[in-house]
PDB file as gemmi writes it, atoms N, CA and C in Angstrom:
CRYST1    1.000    1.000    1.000  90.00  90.00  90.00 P 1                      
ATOM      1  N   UNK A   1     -12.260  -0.731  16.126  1.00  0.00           N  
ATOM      2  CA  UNK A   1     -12.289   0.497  15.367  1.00  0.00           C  
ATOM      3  C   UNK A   1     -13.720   1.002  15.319  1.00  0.00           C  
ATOM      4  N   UNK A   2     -13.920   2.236  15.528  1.00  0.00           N  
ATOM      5  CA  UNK A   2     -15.051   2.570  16.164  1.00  0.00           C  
ATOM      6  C   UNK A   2     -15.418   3.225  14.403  1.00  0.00           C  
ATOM      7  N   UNK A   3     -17.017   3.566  13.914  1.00  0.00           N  
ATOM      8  CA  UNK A   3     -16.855   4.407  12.401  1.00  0.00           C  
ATOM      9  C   UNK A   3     -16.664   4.932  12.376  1.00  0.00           C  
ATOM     10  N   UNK A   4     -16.140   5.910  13.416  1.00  0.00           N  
ATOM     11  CA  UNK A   4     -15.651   7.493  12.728  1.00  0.00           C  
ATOM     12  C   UNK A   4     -14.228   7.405  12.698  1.00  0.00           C  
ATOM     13  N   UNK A   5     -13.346   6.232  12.565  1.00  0.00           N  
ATOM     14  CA  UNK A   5     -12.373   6.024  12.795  1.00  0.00           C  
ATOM     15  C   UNK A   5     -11.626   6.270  11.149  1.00  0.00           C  
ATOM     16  N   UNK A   6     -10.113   6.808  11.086  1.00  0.00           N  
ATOM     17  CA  UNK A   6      -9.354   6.800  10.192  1.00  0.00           C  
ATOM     18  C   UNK A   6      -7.922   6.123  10.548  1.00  0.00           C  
ATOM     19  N   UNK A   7      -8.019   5.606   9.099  1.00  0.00           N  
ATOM     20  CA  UNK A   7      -6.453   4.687   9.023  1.00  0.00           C  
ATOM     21  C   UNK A   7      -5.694   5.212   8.610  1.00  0.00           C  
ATOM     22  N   UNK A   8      -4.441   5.850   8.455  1.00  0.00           N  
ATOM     23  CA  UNK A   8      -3.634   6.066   8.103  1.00  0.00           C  
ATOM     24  C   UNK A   8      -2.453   5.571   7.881  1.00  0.00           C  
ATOM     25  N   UNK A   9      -1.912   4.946   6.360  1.00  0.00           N  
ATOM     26  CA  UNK A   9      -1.161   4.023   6.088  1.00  0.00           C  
ATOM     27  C   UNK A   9      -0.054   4.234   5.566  1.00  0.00           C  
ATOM     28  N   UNK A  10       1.661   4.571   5.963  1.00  0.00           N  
ATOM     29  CA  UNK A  10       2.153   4.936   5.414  1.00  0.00           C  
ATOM     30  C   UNK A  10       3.127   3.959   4.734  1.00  0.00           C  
ATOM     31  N   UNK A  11       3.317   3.405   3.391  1.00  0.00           N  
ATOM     32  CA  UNK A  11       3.520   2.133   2.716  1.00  0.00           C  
ATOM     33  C   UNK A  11       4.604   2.162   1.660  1.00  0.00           C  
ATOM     34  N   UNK A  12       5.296   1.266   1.300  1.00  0.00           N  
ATOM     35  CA  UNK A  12       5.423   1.236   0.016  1.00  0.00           C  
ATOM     36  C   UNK A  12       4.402   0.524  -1.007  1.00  0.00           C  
ATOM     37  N   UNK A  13       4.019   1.510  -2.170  1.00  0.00           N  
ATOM     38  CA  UNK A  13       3.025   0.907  -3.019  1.00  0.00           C  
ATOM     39  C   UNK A  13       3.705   1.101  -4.356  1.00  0.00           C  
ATOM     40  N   UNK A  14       3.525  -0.499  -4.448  1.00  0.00           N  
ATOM     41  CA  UNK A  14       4.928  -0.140  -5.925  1.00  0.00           C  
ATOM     42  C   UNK A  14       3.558  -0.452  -6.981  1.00  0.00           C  
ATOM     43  N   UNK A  15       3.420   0.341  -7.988  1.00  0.00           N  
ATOM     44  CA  UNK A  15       3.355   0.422  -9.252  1.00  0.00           C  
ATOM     45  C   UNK A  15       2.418  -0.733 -10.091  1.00  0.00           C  
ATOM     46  N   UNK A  16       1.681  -1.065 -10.664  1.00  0.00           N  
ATOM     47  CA  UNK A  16       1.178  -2.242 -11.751  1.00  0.00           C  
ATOM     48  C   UNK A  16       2.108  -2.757 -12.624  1.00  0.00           C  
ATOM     49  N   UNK A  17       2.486  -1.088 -13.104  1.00  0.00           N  
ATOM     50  CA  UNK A  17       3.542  -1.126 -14.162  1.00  0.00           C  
ATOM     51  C   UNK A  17       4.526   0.318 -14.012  1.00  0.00           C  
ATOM     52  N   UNK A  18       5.795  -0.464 -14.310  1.00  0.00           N  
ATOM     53  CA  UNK A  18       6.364   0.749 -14.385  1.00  0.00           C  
ATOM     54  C   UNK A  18       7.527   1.177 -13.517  1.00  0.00           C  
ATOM     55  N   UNK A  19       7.531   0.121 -12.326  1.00  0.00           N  
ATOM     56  CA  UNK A  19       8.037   0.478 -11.201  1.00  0.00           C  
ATOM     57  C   UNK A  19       9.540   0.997 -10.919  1.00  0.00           C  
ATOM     58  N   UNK A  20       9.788   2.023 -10.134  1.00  0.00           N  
ATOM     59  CA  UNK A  20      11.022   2.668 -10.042  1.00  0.00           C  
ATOM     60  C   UNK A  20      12.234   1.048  -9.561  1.00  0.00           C  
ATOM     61  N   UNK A  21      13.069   1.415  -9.631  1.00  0.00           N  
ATOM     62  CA  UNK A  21      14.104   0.622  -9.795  1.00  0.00           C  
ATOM     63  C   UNK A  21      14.596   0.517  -7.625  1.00  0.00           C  
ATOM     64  N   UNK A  22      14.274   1.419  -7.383  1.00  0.00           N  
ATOM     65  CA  UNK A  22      14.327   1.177  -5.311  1.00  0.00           C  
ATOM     66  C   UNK A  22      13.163   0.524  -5.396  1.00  0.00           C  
ATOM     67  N   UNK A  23      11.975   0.618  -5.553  1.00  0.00           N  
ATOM     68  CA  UNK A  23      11.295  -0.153  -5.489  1.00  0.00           C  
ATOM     69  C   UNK A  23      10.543  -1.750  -5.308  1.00  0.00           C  
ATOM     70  N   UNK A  24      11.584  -1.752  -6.529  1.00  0.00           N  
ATOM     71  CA  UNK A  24      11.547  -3.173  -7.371  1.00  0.00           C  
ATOM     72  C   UNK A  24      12.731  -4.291  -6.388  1.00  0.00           C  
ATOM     73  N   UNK A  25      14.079  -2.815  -6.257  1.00  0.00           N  
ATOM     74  CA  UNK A  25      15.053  -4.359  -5.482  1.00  0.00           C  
ATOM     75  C   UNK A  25      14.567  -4.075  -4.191  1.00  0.00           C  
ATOM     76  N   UNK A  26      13.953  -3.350  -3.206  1.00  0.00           N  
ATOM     77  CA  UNK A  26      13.371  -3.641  -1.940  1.00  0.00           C  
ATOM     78  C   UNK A  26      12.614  -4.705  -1.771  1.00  0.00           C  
ATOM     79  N   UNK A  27      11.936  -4.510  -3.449  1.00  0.00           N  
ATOM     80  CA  UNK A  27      10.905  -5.929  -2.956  1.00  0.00           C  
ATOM     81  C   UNK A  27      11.158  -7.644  -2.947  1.00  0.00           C  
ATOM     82  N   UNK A  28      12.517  -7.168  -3.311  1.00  0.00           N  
ATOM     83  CA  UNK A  28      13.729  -8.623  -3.949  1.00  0.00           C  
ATOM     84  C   UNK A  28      14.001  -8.750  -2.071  1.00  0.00           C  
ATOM     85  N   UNK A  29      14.567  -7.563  -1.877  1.00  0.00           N  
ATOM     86  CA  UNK A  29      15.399  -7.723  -0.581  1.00  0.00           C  
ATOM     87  C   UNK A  29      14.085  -8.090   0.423  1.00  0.00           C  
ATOM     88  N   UNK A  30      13.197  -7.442   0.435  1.00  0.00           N  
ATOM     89  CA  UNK A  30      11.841  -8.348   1.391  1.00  0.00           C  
ATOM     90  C   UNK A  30      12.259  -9.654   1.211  1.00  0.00           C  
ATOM     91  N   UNK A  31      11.487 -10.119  -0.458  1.00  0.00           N  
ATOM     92  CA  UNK A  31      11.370 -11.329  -0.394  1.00  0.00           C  
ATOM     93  C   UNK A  31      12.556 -12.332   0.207  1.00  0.00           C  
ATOM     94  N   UNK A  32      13.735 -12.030  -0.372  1.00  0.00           N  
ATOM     95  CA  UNK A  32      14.967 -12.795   0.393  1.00  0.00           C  
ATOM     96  C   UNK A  32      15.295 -13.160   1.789  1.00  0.00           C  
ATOM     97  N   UNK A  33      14.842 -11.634   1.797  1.00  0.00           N  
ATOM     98  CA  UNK A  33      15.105 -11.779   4.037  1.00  0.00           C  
ATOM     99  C   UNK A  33      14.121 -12.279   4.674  1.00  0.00           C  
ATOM    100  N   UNK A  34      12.586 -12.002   4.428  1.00  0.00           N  
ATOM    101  CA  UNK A  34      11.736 -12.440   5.112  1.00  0.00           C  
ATOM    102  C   UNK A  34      10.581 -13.253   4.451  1.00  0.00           C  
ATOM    103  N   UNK A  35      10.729 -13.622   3.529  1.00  0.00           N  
ATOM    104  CA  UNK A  35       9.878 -14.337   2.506  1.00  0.00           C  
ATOM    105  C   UNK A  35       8.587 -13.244   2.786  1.00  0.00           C  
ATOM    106  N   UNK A  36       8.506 -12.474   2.059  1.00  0.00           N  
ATOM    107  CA  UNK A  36       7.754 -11.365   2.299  1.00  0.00           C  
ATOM    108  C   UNK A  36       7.473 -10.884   0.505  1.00  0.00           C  
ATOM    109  N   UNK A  37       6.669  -9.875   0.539  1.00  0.00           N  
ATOM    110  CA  UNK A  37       6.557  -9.041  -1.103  1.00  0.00           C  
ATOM    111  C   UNK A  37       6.036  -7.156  -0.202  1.00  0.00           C  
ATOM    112  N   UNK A  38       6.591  -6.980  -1.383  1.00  0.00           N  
ATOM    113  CA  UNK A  38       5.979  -5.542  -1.119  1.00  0.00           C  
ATOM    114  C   UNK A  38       4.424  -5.441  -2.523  1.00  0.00           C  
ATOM    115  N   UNK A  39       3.571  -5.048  -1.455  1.00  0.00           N  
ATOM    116  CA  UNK A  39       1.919  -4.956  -2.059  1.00  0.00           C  
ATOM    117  C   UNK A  39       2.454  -3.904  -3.672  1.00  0.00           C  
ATOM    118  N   UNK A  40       1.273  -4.570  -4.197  1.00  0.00           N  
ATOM    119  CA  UNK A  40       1.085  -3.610  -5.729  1.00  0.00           C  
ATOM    120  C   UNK A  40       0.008  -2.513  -5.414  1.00  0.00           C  
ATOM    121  N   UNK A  41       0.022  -1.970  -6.403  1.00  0.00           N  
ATOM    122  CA  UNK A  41      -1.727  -0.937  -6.103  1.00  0.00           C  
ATOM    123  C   UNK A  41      -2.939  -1.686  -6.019  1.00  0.00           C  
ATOM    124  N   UNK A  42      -2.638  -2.535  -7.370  1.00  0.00           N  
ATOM    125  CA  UNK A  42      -3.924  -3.355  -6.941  1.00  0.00           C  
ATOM    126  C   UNK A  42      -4.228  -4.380  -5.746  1.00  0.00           C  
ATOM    127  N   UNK A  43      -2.930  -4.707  -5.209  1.00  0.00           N  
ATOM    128  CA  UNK A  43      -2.929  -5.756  -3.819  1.00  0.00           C  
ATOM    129  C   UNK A  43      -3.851  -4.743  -2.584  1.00  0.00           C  
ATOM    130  N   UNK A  44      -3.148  -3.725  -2.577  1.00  0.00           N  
ATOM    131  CA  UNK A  44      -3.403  -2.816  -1.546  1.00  0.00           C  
ATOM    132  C   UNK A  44      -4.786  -2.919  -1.954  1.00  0.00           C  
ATOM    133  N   UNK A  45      -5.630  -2.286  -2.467  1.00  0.00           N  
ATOM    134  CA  UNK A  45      -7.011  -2.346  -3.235  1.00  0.00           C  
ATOM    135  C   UNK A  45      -7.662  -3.594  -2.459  1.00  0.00           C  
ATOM    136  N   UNK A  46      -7.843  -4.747  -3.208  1.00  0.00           N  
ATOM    137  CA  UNK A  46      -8.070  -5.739  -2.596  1.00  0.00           C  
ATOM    138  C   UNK A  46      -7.217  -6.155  -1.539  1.00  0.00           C  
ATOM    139  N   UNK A  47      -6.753  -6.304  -0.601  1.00  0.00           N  
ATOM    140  CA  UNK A  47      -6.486  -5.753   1.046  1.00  0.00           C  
ATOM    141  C   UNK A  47      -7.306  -5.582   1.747  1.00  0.00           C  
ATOM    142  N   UNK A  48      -7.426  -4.109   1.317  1.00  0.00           N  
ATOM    143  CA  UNK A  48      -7.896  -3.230   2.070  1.00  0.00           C  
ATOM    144  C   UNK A  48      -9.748  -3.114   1.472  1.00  0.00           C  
ATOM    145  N   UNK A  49     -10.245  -4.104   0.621  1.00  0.00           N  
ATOM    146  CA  UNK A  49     -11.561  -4.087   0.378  1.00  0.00           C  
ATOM    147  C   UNK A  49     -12.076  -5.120   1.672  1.00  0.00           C  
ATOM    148  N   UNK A  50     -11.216  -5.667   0.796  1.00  0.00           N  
ATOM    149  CA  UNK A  50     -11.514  -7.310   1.784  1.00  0.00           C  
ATOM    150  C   UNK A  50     -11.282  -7.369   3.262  1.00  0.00           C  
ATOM    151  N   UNK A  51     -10.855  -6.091   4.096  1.00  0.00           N  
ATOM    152  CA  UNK A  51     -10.780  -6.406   5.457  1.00  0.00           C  
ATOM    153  C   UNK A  51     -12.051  -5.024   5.650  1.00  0.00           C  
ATOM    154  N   UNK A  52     -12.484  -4.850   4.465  1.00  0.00           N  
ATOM    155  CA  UNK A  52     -13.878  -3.828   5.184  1.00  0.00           C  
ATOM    156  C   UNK A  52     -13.533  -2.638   5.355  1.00  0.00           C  
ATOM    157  N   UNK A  53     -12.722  -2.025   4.535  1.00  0.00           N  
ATOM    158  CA  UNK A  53     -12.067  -0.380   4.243  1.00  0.00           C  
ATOM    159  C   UNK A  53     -12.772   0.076   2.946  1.00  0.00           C  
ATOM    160  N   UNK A  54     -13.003   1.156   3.210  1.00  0.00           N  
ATOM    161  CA  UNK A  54     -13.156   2.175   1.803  1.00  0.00           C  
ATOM    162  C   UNK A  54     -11.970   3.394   2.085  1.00  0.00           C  
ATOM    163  N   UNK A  55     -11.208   3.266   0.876  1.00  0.00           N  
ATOM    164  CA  UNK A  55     -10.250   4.244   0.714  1.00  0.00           C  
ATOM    165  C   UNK A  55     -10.493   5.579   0.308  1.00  0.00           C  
ATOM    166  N   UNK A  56     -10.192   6.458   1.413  1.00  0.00           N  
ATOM    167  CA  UNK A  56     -10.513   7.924   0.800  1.00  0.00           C  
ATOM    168  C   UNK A  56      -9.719   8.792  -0.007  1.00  0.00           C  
ATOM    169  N   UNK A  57      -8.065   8.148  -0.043  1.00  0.00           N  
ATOM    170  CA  UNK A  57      -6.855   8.980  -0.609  1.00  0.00           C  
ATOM    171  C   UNK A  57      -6.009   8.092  -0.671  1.00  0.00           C  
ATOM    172  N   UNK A  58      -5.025   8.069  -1.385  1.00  0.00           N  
ATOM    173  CA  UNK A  58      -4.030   7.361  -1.924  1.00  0.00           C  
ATOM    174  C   UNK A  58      -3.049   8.418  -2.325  1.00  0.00           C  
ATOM    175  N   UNK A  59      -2.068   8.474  -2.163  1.00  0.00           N  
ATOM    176  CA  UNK A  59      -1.141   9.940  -2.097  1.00  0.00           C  
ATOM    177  C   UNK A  59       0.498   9.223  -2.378  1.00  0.00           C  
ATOM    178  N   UNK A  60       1.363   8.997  -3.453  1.00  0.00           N  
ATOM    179  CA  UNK A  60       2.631   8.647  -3.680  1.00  0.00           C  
ATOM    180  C   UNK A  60       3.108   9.714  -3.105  1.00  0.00           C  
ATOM    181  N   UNK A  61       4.222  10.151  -2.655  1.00  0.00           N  
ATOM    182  CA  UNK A  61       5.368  11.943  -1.735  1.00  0.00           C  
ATOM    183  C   UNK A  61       6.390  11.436  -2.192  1.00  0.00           C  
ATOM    184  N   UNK A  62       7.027  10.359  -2.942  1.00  0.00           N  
ATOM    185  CA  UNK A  62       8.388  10.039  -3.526  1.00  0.00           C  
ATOM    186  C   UNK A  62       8.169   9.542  -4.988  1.00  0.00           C  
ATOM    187  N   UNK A  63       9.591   9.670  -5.537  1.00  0.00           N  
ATOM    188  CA  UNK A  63       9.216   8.635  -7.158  1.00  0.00           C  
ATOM    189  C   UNK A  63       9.893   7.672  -6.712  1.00  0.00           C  
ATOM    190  N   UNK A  64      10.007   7.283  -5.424  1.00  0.00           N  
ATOM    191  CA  UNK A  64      10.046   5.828  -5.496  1.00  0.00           C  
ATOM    192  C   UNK A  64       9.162   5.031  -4.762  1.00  0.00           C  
ATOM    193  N   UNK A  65       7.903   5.297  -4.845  1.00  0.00           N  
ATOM    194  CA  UNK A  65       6.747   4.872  -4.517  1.00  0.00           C  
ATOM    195  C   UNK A  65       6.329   4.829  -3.052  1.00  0.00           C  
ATOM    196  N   UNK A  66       6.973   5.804  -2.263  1.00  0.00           N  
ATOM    197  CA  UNK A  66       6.549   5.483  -0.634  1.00  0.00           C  
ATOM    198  C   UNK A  66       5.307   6.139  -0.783  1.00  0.00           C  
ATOM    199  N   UNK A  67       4.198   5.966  -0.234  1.00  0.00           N  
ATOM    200  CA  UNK A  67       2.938   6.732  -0.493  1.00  0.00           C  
ATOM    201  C   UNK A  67       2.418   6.401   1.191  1.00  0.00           C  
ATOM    202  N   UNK A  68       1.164   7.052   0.990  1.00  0.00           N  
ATOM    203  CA  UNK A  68       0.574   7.607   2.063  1.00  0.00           C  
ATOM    204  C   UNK A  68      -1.141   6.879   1.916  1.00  0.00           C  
ATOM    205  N   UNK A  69      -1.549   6.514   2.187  1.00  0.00           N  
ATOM    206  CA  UNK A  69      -2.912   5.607   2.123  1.00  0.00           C  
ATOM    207  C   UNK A  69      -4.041   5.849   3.369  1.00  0.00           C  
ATOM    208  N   UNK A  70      -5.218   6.654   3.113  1.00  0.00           N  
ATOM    209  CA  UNK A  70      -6.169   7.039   4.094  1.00  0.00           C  
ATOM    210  C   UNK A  70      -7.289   6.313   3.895  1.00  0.00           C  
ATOM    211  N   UNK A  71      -7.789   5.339   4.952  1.00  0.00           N  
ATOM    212  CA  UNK A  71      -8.928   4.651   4.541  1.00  0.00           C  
ATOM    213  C   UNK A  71      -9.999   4.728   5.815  1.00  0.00           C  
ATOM    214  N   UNK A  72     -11.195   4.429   5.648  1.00  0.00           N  
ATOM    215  CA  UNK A  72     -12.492   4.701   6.731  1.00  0.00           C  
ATOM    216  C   UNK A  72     -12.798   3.026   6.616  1.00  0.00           C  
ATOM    217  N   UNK A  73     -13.384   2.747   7.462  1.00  0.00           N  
ATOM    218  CA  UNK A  73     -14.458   1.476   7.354  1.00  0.00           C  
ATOM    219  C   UNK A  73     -15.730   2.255   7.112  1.00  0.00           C  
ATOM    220  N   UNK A  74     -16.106   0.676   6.079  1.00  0.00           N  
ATOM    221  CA  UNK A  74     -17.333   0.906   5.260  1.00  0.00           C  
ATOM    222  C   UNK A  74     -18.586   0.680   5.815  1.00  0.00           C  
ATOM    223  N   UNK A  75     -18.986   1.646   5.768  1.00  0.00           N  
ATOM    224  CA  UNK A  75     -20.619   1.908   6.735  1.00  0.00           C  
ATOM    225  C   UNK A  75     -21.667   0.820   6.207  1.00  0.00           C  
TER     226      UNK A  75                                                      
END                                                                             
């Protein structure tokens, strides 16, 4: 990834608190089928610190948390 590079992440980001109810059993049905989780806000956060991203936008487009996530690497 070169720096002028952008990520564009299109995710489910469920909630701290609060979370819509598709949300919540997708993340049941992950875990069941693939021993998997669906990320929190704050997971995504630390993620995406820790592999050397700075996030420029964070954007939910549903109320059931599918969102949109734009990040740069950190200069």
């Amino acid at each position: 990834m070169s720096a002028d590079s952008v990520l564009v992440i299109d995710e489910l980001v469920v909630p701290n608190k609060g979370a819509h109810e598709h949300a919540t059993q997708f993340d049941l049905t992950v875990l069941s089928g693939l021993s998997s989780i669906e990320r929190t806000n704050k997971q995504w956060d630390s993620l995406l610190e820790s592999a050397g991203f700075k996030i420029l936008q964070k954007k939910t487009y549903a109320p059931t948390s599918e969102s949109v996530i734009v990040v740069v690497p950190k200069a």
